[in-house]
Each structure stands twice: as structure tokens, then as C-alpha cells.
Short mmCIF file of the C-alpha atoms (twelve columns), coordinates in Angstrom:
data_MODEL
# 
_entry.id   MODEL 
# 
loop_
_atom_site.group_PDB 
_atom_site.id 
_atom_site.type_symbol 
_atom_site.label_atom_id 
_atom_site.label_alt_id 
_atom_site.label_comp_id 
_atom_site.label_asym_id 
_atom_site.label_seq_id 
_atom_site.Cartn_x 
_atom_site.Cartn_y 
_atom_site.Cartn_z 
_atom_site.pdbx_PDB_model_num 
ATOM 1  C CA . UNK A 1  -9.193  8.611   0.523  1 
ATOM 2  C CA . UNK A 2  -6.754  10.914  2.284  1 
ATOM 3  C CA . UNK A 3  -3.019  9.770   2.323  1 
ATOM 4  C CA . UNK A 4  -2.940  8.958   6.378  1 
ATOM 5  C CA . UNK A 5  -5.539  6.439   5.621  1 
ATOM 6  C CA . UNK A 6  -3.512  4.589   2.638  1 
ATOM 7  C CA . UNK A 7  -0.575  4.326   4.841  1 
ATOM 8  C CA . UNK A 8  -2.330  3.202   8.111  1 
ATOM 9  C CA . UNK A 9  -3.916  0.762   5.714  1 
ATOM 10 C CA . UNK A 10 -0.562  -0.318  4.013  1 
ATOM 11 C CA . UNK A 11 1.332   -0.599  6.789  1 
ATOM 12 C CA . UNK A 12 -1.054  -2.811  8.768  1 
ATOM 13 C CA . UNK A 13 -1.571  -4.860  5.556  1 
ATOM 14 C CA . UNK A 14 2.751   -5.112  5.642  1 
ATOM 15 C CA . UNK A 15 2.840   -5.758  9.429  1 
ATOM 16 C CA . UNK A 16 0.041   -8.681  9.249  1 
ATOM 17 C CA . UNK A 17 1.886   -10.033 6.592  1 
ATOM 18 C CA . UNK A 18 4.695   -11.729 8.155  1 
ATOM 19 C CA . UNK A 19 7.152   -10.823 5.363  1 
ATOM 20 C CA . UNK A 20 10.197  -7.667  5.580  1 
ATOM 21 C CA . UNK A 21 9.635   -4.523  4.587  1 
ATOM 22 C CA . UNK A 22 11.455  -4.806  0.678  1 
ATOM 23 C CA . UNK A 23 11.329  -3.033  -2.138 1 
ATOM 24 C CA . UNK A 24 9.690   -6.474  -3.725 1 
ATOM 25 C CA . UNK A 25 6.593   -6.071  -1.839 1 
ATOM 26 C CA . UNK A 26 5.461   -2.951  -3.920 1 
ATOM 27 C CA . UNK A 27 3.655   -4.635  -6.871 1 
ATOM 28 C CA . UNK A 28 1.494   -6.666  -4.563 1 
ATOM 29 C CA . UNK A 29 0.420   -4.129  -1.925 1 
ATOM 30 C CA . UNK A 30 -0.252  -1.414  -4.600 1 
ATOM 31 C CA . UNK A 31 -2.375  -4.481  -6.626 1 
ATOM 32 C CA . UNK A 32 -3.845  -5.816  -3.161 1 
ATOM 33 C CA . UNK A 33 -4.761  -1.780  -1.902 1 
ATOM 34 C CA . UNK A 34 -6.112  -0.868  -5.755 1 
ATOM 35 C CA . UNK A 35 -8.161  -4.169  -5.884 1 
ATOM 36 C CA . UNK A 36 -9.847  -3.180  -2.232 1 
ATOM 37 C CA . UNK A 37 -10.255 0.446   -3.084 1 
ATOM 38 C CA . UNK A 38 -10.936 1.064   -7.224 1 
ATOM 39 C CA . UNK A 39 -12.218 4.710   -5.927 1 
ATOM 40 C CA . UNK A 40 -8.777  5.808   -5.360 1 
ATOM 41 C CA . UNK A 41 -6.133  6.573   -7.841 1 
ATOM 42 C CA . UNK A 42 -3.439  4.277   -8.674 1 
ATOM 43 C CA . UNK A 43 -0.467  7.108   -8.495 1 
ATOM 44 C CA . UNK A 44 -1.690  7.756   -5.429 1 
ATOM 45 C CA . UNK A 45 -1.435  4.284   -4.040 1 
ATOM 46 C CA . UNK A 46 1.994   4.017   -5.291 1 
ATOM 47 C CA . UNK A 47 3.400   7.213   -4.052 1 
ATOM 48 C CA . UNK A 48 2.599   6.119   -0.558 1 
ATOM 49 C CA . UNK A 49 3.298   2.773   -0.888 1 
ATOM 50 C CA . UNK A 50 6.939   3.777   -2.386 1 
ATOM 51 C CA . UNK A 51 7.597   5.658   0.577  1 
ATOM 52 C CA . UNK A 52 6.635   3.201   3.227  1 
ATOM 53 C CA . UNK A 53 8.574   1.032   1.752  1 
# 
């Protein structure tokens, strides 16, 4: 899974979420994106994840 597709992904998944944009909500998106796709590394989630958020 490319990098554009994480972050479309993460950031709809933080927009339909109702909750701010905080450094807090990095555990549970990278658990909640890792748990829908186990294909795709871990670092990989994280790096974009970190710099969404």
C-alpha cells in the first residue's frame, strides 16, 4: 500500500472521528490502520501517521 493511500485513509478515519487532531491519537490510528491492513508494515503506518498528525 502506497503512502497516498495510508494518509487518505488516516485522515478520513481522523476526520470521521469527531475528536482534534493530537499527538494522543497516534497509538490508536496506527493500532486501528495495522489491525485493518496486517499486509502493510507497521513503520510505515507510523511514519505517516506521525506526520499527519
Amino acid at each position: 500500500m502506497s503512502d497516498i493511500q495510508l494518509k487518505l485513509e488516516i485522515t478520513l478515519l481522523v476526520n470521521t472521528s469527531g475528536y482534534k487532531k493530537t499527538k494522543s491519537m497516534l497509538c490508536p490510528i496506527v493500532r486501528i490502520v495495522s489491525m485493518r491492513h496486517q499486509d502493510v508494515p507497521h513503520k510505515q503506518i507510523y511514519k505517516v501517521a506521525k506526520s499527519i498528525l
